[in-house]
C-alpha positions as CSV (number, residue, x, y, z in Angstrom):
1,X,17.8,-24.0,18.2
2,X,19.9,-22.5,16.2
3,X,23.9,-21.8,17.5
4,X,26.3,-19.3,16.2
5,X,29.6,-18.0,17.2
6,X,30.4,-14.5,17.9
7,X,33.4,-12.4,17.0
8,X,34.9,-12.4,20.8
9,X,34.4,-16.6,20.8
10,X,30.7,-16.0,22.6
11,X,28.4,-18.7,21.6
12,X,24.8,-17.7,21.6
13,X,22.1,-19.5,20.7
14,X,18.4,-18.9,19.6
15,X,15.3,-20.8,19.9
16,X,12.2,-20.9,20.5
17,X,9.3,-21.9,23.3
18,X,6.1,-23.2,22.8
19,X,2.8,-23.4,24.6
20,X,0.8,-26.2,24.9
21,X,-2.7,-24.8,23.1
22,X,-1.2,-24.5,19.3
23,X,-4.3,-24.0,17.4
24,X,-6.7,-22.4,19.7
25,X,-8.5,-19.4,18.5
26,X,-7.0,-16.8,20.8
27,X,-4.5,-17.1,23.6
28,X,-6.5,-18.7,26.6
29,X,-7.0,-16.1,29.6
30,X,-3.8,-16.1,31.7
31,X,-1.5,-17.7,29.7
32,X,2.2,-16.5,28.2
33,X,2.3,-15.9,24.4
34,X,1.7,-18.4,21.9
35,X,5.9,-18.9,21.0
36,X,8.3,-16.4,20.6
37,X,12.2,-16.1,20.1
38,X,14.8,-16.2,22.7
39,X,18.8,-16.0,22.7
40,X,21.4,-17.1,25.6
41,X,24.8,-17.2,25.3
42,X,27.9,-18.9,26.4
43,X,31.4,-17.7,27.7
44,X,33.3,-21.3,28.3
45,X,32.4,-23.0,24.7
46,X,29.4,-24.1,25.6
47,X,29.6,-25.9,28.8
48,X,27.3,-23.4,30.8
49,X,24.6,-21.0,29.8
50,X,23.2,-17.6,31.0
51,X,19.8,-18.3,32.8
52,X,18.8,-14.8,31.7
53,X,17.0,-15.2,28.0
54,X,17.1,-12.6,25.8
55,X,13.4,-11.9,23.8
56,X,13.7,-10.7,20.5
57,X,11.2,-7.2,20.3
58,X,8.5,-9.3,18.8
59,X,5.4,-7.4,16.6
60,X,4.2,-10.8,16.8
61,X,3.0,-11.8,20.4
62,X,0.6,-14.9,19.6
63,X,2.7,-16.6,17.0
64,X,6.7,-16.8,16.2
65,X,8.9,-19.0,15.6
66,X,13.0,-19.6,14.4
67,X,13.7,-22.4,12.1
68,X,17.3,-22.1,10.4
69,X,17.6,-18.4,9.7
70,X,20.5,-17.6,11.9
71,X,23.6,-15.9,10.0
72,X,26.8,-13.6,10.9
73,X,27.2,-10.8,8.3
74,X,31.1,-9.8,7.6
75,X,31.0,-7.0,9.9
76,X,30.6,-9.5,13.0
77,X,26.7,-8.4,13.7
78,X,24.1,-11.4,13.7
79,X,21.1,-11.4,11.7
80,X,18.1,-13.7,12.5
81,X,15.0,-14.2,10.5
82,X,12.0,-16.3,12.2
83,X,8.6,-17.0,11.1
84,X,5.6,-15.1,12.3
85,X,1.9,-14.1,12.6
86,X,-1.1,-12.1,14.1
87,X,-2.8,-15.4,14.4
88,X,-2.2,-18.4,17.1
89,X,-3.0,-21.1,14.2
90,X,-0.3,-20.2,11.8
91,X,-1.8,-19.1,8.5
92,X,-0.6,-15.8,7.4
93,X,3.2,-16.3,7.9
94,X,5.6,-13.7,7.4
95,X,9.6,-13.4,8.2
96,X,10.4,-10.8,10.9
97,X,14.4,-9.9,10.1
98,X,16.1,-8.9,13.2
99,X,20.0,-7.5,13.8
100,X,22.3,-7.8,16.7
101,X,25.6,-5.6,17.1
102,X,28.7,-8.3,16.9
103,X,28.5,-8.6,20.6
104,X,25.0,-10.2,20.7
105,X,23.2,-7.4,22.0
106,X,20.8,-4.3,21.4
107,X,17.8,-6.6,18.9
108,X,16.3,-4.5,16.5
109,X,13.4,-5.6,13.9
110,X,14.8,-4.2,11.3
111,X,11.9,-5.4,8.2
112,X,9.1,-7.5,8.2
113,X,8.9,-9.7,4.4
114,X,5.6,-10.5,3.4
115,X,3.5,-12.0,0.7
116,X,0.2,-11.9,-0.6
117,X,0.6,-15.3,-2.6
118,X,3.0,-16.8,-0.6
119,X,3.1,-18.2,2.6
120,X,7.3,-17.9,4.4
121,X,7.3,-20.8,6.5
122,X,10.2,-21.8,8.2
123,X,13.1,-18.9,6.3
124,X,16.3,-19.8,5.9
125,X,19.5,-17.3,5.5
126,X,22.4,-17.1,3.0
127,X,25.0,-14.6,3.0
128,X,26.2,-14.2,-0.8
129,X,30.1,-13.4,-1.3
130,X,28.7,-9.6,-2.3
131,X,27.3,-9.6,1.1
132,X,23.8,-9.5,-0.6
133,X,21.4,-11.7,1.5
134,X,19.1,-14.9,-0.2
135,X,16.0,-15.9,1.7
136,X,14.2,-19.3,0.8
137,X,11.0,-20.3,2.6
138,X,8.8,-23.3,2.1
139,X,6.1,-25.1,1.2
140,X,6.7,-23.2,-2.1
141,X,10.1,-22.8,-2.5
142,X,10.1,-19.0,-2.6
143,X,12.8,-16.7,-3.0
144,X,13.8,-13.7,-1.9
145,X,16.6,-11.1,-1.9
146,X,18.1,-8.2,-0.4
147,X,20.6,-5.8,-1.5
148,X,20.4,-3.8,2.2
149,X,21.6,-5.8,4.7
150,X,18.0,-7.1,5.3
151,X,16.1,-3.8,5.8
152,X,14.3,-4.8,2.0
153,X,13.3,-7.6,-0.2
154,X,12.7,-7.7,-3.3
155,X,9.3,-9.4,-3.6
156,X,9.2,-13.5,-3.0
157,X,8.6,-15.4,-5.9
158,X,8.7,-19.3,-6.4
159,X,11.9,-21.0,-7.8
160,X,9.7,-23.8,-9.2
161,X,9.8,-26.5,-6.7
162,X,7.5,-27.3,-3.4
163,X,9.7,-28.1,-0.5
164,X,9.8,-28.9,3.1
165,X,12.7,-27.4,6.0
166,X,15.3,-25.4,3.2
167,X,18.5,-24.9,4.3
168,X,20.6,-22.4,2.6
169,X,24.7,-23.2,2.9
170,X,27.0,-20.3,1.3
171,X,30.4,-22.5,0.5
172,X,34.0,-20.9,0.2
173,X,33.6,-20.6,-3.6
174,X,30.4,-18.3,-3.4
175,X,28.2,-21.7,-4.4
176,X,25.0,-21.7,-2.8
């Protein structure tokens, strides 16, 4: 799960559920999606939670998942970006980008990165000082970037090093 505060002192936090038959072919007759993407929030700091879940408006319904990619933009809205595919074994992944208005509501997809070379395992978010948005992704290290707010990348590429869970951390100096 991933936890972030909102403008109006809302925490709301995303995760993800899992069913119990990772790796079959297909999902089994009768049974809920594969994972998918769910936020709650809380009013009192943390100390209770809505019961209600929030879905994010999957394309995605056998396979998605959230990892680190949770980040507030400077005008207050929340962007998101999970892991995802058309499969239920995981091979094929691409990063679904969805937006939130600043009060945690009204989920929109809004882009889809891909790569034909790449896989985008587990995406993590930076927000640059220029507002400009970083995406890094293992196994490969790849990097991607968007000048839009996250409604386009520019194409992943490899940095030159394999890795495993990246987490991107933006510090007050504009470091990454």
């Amino acid at each position: 799960p991933s936890i972030v505060e909102l403008d109006n002192g809302t925490l709301m936090c995303l995760f993800f559920t899992h069913a119990n038959w990772y790796g079959y072919e297909d999902i089994p007759p009768g049974q809920n999606p594969m994972s998918r993407v769910g936020a709650i929030k809380s009013s009192d700091g943390g100390k209770t939670w809505q019961e209600n879940v929030t879905w994010l408006p999957t394309r995605f319904p056998k396979y998605e998942r959230l990892y680190a990619g949770i980040k507030k933009m400077p005008d207050g809205s929340v962007l998101v970006v999970s892991y995802a595919c058309n499969t239920c074994n995981g091979i094929g992944l691409k990063a679904p980008v969805y937006r939130c208005n600043p009060q945690g509501h009204n989920w929109q997809c809004v882009s889809v990165l891909e790569s034909c070379h790449y896989e985008l395992d587990e995406p993590a978010l930076a927000v640059l000082p220029n507002a400009r948005l970083m995406m890094i992704a293992r196994p490969d290290g790849v990097l991607s970037f968007s000048d839009d707010q996250g409604k386009t990348w520019r194409d992943p590429r490899p940095f030159g090093m394999r890795m495993y869970a990246p987490v991107l951390l933006t510090l007050r100096d504009g470091t990454i």
